[in-house]
C-alpha positions in Angstrom: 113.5 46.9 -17.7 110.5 47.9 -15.2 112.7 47.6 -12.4 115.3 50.0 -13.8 112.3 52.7 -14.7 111.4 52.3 -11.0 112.3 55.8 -8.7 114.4 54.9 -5.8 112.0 55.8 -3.3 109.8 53.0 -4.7 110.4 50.7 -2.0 110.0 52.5 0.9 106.8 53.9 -0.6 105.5 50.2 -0.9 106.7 49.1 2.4 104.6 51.8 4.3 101.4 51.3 1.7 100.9 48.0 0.6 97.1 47.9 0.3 97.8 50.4 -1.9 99.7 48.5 -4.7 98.1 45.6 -4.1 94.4 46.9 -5.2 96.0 48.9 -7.8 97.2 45.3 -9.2 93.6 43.9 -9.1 92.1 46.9 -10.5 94.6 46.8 -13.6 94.2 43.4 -13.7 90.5 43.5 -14.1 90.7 46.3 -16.6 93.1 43.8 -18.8 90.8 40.5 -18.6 87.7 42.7 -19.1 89.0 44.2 -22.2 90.4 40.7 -23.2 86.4 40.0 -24.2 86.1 36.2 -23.9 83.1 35.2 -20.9 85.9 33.7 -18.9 88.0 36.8 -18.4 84.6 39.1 -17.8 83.9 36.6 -14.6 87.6 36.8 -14.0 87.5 40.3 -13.9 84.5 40.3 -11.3 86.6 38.5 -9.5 89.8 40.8 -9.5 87.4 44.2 -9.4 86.2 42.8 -6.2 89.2 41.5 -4.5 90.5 45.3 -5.1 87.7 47.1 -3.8 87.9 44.3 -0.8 91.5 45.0 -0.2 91.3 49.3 -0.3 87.8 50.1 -0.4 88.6 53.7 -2.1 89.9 51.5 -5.3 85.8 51.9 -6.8 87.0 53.7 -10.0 87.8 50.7 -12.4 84.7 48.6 -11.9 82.5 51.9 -11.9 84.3 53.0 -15.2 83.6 49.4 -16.7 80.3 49.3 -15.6 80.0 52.7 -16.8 81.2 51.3 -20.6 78.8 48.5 -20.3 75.7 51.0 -20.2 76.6 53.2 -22.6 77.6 50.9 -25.4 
C-alpha cells in the first residue's frame, strides 16, 4: 500500500540522496523505540539517534527534541 502512495520521482530522488533516507530511517526509528518506553528500546534508541546523526550529521533534530522532552517532563 506504501509503495503505491509513493510519487514517481521517488526513486530517482533516493538514488541521488541516500544518506538522506537512510538517517531519516534511524531518526524515526529512534523516535518509535524511545516512545515504546521499556529500558531496552531507550538504549536502542541511543543507538539508532546516533547511527543517524553519524550517517548525515544535519539529522540533530530527533535526539535534541527527545532530549528536549526528557528535561521538561
Amino acid at each position: 500500500m506504501l509503495i503505491a502512495a509513493t510519487p514517481a520521482y521517488l526513486p530517482v530522488w533516493t538514488s541521488t540522496c541516500r544518506p538522506d533516507i537512510l538517517a531519516l530511517t534511524f531518526s524515526l526509528l529512534g523516535l518509535c523505540l524511545f516512545f515504546k518506553g521499556s529500558s531496552i528500546s531507550v538504549a536502542a534508541s541511543i543507538l539508532a539517534f546516533s547511527a543517524a546523526i553519524l550517517t548525515k550529521h544535519s539529522f540533530v533534530a530527533a535526539p535534541l527534541s527527545v532530549i528536549l522532552w526528557c528535561l521538561l517532563q
